[in-house]
C-alpha positions in Angstrom: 13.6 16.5 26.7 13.7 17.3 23.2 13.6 20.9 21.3 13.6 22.5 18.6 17.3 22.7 18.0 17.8 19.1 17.6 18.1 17.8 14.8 14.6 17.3 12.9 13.2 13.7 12.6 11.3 13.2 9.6 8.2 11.1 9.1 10.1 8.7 6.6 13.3 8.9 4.8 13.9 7.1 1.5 17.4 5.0 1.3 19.3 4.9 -1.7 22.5 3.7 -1.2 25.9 3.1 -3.2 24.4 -0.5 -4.2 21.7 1.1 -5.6 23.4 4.5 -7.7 26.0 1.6 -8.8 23.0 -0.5 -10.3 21.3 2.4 -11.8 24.7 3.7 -13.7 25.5 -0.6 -14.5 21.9 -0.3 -16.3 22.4 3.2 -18.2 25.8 1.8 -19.4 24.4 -0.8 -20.8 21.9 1.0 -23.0 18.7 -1.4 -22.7 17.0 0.6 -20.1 13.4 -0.7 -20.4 11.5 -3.7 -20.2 14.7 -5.9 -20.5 17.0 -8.7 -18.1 16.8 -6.5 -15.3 13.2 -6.5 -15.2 12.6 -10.1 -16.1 15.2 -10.8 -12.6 13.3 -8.3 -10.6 9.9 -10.1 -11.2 11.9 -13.8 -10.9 13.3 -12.6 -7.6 10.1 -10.2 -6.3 7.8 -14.1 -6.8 9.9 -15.4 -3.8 8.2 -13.1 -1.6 4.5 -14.0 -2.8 5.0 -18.3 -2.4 6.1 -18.2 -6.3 3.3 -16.6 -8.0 4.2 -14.8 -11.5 4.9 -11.5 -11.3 4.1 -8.5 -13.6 6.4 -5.2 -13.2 4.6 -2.3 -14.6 5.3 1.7 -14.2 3.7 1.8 -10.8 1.2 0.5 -8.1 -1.8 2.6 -9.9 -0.8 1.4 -13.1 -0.9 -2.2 -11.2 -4.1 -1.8 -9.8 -5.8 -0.9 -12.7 -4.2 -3.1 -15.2 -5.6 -6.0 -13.2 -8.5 -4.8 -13.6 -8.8 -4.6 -17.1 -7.3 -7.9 -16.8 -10.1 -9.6 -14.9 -12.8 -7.7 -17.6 -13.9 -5.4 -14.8 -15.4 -2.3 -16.4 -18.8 -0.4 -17.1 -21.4 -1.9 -15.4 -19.6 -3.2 -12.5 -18.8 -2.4 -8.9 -15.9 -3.0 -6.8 -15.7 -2.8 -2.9 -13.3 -0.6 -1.8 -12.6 1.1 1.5 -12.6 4.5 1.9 -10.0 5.5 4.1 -7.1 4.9 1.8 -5.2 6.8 -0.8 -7.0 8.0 -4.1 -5.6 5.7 -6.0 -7.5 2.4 -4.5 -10.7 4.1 -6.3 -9.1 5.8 -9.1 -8.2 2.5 -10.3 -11.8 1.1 -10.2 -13.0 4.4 -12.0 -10.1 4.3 -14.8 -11.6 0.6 -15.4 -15.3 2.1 -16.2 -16.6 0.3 -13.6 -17.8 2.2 -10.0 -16.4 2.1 -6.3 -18.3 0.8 -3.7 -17.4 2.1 -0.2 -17.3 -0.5 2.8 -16.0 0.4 6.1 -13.5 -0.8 8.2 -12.5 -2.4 11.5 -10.8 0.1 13.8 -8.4 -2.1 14.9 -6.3 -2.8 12.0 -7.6 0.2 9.7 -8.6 -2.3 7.1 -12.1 -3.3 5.3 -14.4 -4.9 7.4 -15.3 -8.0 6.4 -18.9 -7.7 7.9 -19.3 -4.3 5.9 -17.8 -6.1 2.9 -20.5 -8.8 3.3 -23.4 -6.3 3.3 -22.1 -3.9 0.8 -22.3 -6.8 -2.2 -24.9 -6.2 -4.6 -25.9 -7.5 -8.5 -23.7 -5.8 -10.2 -20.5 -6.5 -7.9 -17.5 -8.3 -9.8 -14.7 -7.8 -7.1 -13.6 -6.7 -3.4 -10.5 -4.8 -3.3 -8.9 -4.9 0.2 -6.3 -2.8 0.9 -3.3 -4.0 3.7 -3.2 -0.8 5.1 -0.6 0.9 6.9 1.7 -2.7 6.2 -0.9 -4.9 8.3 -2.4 -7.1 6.5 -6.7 -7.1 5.8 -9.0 -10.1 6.8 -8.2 -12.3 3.8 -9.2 -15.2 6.0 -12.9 -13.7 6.6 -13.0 -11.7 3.3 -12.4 -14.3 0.8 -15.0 -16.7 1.8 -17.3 -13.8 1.4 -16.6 -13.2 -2.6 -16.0 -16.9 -3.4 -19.3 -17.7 -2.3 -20.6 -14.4 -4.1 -18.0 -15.1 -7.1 -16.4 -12.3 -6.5 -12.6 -11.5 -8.1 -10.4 -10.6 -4.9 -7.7 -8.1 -5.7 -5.3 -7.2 -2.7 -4.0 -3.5 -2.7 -0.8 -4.6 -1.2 1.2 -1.8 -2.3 1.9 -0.7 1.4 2.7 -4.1 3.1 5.8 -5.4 1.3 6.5 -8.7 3.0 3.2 -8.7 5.3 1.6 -12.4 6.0 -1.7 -13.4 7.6 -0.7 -17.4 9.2 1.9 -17.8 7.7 0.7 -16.1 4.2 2.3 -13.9 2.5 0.1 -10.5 1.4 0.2 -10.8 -2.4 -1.1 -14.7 -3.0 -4.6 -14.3 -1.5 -6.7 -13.1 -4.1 -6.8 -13.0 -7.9 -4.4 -10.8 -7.9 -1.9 -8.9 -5.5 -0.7 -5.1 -6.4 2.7 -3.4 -4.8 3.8 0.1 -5.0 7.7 0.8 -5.4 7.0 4.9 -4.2 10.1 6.0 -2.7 8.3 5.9 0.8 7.5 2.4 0.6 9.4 -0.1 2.6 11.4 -0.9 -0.5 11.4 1.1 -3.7 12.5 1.5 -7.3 12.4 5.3 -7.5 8.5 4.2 -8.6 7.1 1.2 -10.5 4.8 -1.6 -9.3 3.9 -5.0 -9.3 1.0 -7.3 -10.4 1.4 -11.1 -8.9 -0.5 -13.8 -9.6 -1.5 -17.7 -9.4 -2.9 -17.9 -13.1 -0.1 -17.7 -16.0 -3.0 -16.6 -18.4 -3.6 -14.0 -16.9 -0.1 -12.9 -16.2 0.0 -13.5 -20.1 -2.5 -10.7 -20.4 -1.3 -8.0 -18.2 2.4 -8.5 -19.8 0.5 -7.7 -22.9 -1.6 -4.6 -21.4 1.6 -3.4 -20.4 2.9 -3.3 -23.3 0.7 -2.0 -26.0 -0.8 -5.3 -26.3 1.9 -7.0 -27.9 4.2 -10.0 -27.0 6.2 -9.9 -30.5 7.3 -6.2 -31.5 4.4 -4.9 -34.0 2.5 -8.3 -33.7 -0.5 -6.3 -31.4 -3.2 -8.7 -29.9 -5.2 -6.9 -28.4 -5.6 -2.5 -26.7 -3.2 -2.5 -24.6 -0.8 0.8 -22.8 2.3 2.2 -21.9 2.8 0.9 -18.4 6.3 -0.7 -18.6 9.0 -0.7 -16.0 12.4 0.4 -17.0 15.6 -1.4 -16.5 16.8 1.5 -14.5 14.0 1.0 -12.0 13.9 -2.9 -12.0 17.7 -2.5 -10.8 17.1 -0.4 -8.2 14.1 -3.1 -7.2 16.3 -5.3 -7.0 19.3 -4.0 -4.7 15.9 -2.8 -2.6 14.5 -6.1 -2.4 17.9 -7.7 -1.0 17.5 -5.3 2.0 13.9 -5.7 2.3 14.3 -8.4 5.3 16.4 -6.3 7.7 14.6 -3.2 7.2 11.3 -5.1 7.8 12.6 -6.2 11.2 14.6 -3.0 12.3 11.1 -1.5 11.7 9.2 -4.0 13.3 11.6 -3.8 16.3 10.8 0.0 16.3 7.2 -0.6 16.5 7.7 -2.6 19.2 9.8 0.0 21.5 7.2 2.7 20.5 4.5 0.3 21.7 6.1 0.1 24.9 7.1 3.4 25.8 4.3 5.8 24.7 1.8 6.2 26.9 -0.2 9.0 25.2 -1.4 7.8 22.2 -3.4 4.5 21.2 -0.9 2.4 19.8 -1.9 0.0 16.8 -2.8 -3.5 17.6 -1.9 -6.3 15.8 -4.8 -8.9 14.8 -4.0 -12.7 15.8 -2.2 -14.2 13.0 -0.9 -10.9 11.5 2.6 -10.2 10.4 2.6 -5.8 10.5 5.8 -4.7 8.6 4.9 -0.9 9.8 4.7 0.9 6.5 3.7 3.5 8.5 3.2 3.5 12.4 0.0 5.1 13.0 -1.5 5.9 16.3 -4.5 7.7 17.5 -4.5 10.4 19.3 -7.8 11.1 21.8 -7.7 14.7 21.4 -6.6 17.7 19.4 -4.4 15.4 16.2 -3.8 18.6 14.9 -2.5 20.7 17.8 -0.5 17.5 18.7 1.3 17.7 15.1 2.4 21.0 16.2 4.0 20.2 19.4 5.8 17.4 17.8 6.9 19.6 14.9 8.1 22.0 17.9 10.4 19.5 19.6 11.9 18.6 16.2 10.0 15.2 15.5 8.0 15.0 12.0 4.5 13.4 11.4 2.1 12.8 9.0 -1.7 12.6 8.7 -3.0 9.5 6.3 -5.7 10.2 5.5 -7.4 13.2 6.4 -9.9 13.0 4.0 -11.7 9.4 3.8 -11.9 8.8 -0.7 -15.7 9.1 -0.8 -15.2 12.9 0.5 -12.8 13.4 -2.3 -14.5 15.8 -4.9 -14.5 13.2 -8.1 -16.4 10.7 -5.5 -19.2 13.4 -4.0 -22.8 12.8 -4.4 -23.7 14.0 -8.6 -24.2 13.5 -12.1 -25.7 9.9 -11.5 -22.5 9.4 -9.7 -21.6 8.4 -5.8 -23.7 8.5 -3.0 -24.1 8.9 0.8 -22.2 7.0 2.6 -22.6 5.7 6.4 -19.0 4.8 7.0 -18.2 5.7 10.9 -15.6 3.9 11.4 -13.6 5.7 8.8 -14.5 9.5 9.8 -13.6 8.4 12.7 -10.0 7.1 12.0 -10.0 10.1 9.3 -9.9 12.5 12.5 -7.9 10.7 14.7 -5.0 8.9 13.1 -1.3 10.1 13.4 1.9 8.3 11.5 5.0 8.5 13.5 8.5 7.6 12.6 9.1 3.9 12.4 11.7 3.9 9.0 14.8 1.8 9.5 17.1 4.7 9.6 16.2 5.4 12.8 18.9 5.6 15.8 18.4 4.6 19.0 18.5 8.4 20.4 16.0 8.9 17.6 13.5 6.7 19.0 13.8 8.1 22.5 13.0 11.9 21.5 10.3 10.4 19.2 9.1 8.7 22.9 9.7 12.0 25.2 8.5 14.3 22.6 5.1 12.2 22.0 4.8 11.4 25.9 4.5 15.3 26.8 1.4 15.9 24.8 -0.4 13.8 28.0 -3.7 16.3 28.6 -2.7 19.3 26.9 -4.6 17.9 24.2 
C-alpha cells in the first residue's frame, strides 16, 4: 500500500536529456540561433510524421493556431466551431483573428467535438470547425470533415496534444486545412516551447512563413503585415533530438495506458473509438464521485494529478454572456466532463513500481468517494 513517505509521483515530468543540453550548447556555439538550418531540418524531419505535408515552425502552438487563421482570411465577421472543454488557447486563437468562437459539444467517449453538435452549431457566417484531438486521441475527422466540405468550411485540427495520433491509419495533422502542434514542455515531445503549422497547400505554407516573419521572405523586402512568431535554432534543436525519441515514448506510454486500463477498478477508464490511435497525452479518467476529495487521497499516498479542465472555455470570463459578446450555451456533455475528469500519470518515465502505487493508490478510493 502506498504513503505518504514514498517518493511523490508527479502528474507529468518533462525529459531533457544529455542529447538534448548538447544540441542546445551545438546551436549557441554556433551563433545563428533563430529561424536558421536547425529549423529548416526540424520542419523537414517533423513532415514525416504528418504523410509529408509542409511544415511551418513558429514560437508556439497559440502562435500556430492563430497564424493559420490569419492565413485562411478568417477574421471579423466570421465564426469558428470550437469545443469548449479545452484549453484557452483553442478560442483565444479564434478571438486574436477578429472573428468569434462558436461552442459545440462533445462526445463523452473520447472528450472531443461531436460531430452531430458540430453539424447543428453551423450557421451563415461560419468559415471553419476547429477540432481539437484532445487528451492525444484523435477527434472524428472521418464524420467531421464531410460536415464542412459540404458547408465549405476550412477544417483546422488543434493537434497540439496528440503528437503522432492517427484515425485508420491517418496521421492527426493531414486532415484538415491545416494541423497545429504545441512543443510545451508537457507535451509528448517538446522544444522548451514553439509549435508547428502543417499543411497540404505550399501557398499557403508560403504565407504563414511570411506571417511569421514580419511578412517578409527577403530581409527588408515586406509583402504583406505580418509578426514576430519565429522559432529559434535553440528550440528547433531541441525538436529535433525530441522528435527522435518520440516513437518509444509514444509506446511506453501507450503500454502504460494499457496496464492502467487493466488494473484500476475505480475510475472509468478512457475508451478508445474504433480506428483510433490514443498516444495518452494525458490519461484521463472519470471519477463517479467526489474528483476533488479523490485528488486529495492520491496527493496523500504520494501520487500526483491533475484536473483538465475545470472550467469548460465558454465559463472563462473573456467568453461570459456581454458587450454584444458570447452567449448561453447548452453544452452538457462538457459540464459534465468539466466535473468529472481526472489525469493520471501515464509519462514514459514511469517505473514499473510506479505504475503499481499509481494502481493501489487509485484502487482504495472504491466508495469513500
Amino acid at each position: 500500500m502506498p504513503t505518504a513517505n514514498d517518493h511523490p509521483i508527479p502528474a507529468a515530468r518533462p525529459v531533457i536529456g544529455e542529447e538534448e543540453i548538447e544540441a542546445a550548447v551545438r546551436v549557441l556555439r554556433s551563433g545563428h540561433v533563430v529561424q536558421g538550418p536547425e529549423v529548416a531540418a526540424f520542419e523537414e524531419e517533423f513532415s514525416q510524421l504528418v504523410a509529408g505535408r509542409h511544415c511551418v515552425a513558429v514560437n508556439s502552438g497559440t502562435s500556430a493556431l492563430h497564424l493559420t487563421l490569419l492565413a485562411l482570411g478568417i477574421g471579423p465577421g466570421d465564426e469558428v466551431i470550437v469545443p469548449s472543454f479545452s484549453f484557452a488557447a483553442t478560442a483565444n486563437a479564434v478571438r486574436l483573428a477578429g472573428a468569434e468562437p462558436v461552442f459545440a459539444d462533445i462526445e463523452p467517449e473520447s472528450f472531443c467535438l461531436d460531430p452531430d453538435a458540430v453539424r447543428a452549431a453551423v450557421g451563415p457566417r461560419t468559415a471553419a470547425v476547429m477540432p481539437v484531438h484532445l487528451y492525444g486521441h484523435p477527434a472524428a475527422m472521418d464524420r467531421i470533415t464531410p460536415i464542412a466540405e459540404r458547408h465549405g468550411l476550412a477544417v483546422v485540427e488543434d493537434a497540439c496534444q496528440a503528437h503522432g495520433a492517427s484515425l485508420d491509419g491517418r496521421p492527426v495533422g493531414s486532415f484538415g486545412a491545416a494541423g497545429c502542434f504545441s512543443f510545451y514542455p508537457t507535451k509528448n515531445m517538446h522544444a522548451l516551447e514553439g509549435g508547428m503549422v502543417t499543411v497540404a497547400d505550399p501557398g499557403l505554407a508560403r504565407t504563414l512563413r511570411l506571417l511569421r516573419n514580419q511578412g517578409m521572405e527577403a530581409r527588408y523586402e515586406n509583402e504583406i503585415v505580418g509578426a514576430n512568431m519565429r522559432m529559434t535554432d535553440v528550440a528547433a534543436a531541441i525538436g529535433r533530438e525530441q522528435l527522435k525519441k518520440l516513437p518509444a515514448w509514444i509506446e511506453r506510454r501507450r503500454a502504460n495506458a494499457a496496464l492502467l486500463d487493466s488494473r484500476l477498478t475505480t475510475v472509468v477508464t478512457p475508451p478508445v473509438a474504433k480506428g483510433a490511435r490514443h498516444v495518452y497525452h494525458q490519461y484521463t479518467v472519470r471519477v463517479p464521485g467526489d474528483r476533488d476529495m479523490a485528488r486529495k487521497k492520491l496527493a496523500a499516498l504520494g501520487v500526483g494529478s491533475a484536473v483538465y479542465y475545470p472550467t469548460p472555455i465558454h465559463r472563462l470570463k473573456p467568453y461570459l454572456p456581454g458587450e454584444g459578446r458570447g452567449r448561453d450555451w447548452d453544452l452538457p456533455e462538457t459540464e459534465r466532463a468539466a466535473a468529472e475528469v481526472l489525469s493520471l500519470p501515464v509519462h514514459p518515465s514511469l517505473e514499473d513500481r510506479d505504475l503499481d502505487r499509481i494502481v493501489a493508490a487509485v484502487n482504495t478510493l472504491g466508495g469513500e468517494l
